[in-house]
C-alpha positions in Angstrom: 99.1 94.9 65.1 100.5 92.1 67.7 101.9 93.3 71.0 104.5 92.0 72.5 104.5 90.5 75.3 106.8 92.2 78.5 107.5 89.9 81.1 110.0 92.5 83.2 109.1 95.3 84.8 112.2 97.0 83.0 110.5 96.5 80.2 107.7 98.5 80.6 110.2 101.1 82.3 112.1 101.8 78.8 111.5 105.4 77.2 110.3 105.3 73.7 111.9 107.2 70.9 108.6 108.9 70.3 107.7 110.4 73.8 107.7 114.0 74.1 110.4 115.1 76.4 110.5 115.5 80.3 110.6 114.6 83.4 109.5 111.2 83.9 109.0 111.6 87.9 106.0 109.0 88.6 108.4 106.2 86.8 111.2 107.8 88.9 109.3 107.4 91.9 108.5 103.9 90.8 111.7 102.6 90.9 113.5 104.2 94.1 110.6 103.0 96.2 111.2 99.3 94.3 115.0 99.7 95.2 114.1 100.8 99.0 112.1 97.7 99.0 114.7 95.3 98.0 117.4 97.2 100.5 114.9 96.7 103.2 115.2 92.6 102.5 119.0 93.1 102.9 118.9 95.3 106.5 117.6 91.5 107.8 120.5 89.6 106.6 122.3 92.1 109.6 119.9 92.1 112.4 121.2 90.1 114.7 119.3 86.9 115.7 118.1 86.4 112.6 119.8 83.9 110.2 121.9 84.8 107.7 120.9 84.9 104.0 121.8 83.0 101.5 124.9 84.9 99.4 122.3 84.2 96.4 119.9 86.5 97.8 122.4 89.2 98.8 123.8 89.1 95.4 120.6 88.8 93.7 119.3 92.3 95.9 122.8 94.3 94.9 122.0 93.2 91.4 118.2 94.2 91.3 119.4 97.4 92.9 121.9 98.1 90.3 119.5 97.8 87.7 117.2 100.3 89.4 120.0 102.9 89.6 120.4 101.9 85.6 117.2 102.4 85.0 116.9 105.8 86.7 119.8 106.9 84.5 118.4 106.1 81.4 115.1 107.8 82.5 117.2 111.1 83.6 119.0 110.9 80.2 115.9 111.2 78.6 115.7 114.4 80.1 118.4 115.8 78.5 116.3 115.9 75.2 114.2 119.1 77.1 114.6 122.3 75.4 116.9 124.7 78.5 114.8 128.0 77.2 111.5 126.6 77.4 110.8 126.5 73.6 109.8 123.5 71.4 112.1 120.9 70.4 
C-alpha cells in the first residue's frame, strides 16, 4: 500500500471516517497551544518600540489562526458521533 505524503500539519489533524468516537483532547490541546503561539507573534507588531510588521505577516497570523479555530470545530464535531447514554454506537 503507498502512503501519501502530508506536508501540512492540518493534514495530519483531519478525523478519519473509521475512528471510534470521542473526545479528541491531546489534538485539541495541539492546536490552541499552535494558535497561542502564532497570537504571541502578533502582541509584538503592538509593543511599542518595536517595528511594525509587515501587513503580510499580520494577515498571514489571523489566517493561520482561523484555520486553528476550523480545525478545532471539525475535531468537536466529531464528537457529536458519541453515544449521550453511554452505550455503543
Amino acid at each position: 500500500m503507498k502512503s501519501k505524503c502530508l506536508a501540512l500539519p492540518e493534514e495530519l489533524l483531519t478525523v478519519s471516517s473509521d475512528v471510534e468516537a470521542g473526545i479528541p483532547i491531546d489534538a485539541i490541546n495541539c492546536i490552541i497551544i499552535r494558535a497561542d503561539s502564532v497570537l504571541a507573534l502578533l502582541e509584538d507588531h503592538f509593543i511599542e518600540d518595536r517595528p511594525p510588521l509587515p501587513s503580510a505577516t499580520v494577515a498571514g497570523t489571523l489566517w493561520d489562526v482561523r484555520g486553528a479555530l476550523a480545525l478545532i470545530k471539525t475535531l468537536a464535531d466529531s464528537t457529536r458521533k458519541m453515544p449521550r447514554d453511554g452505550g455503543a454506537l
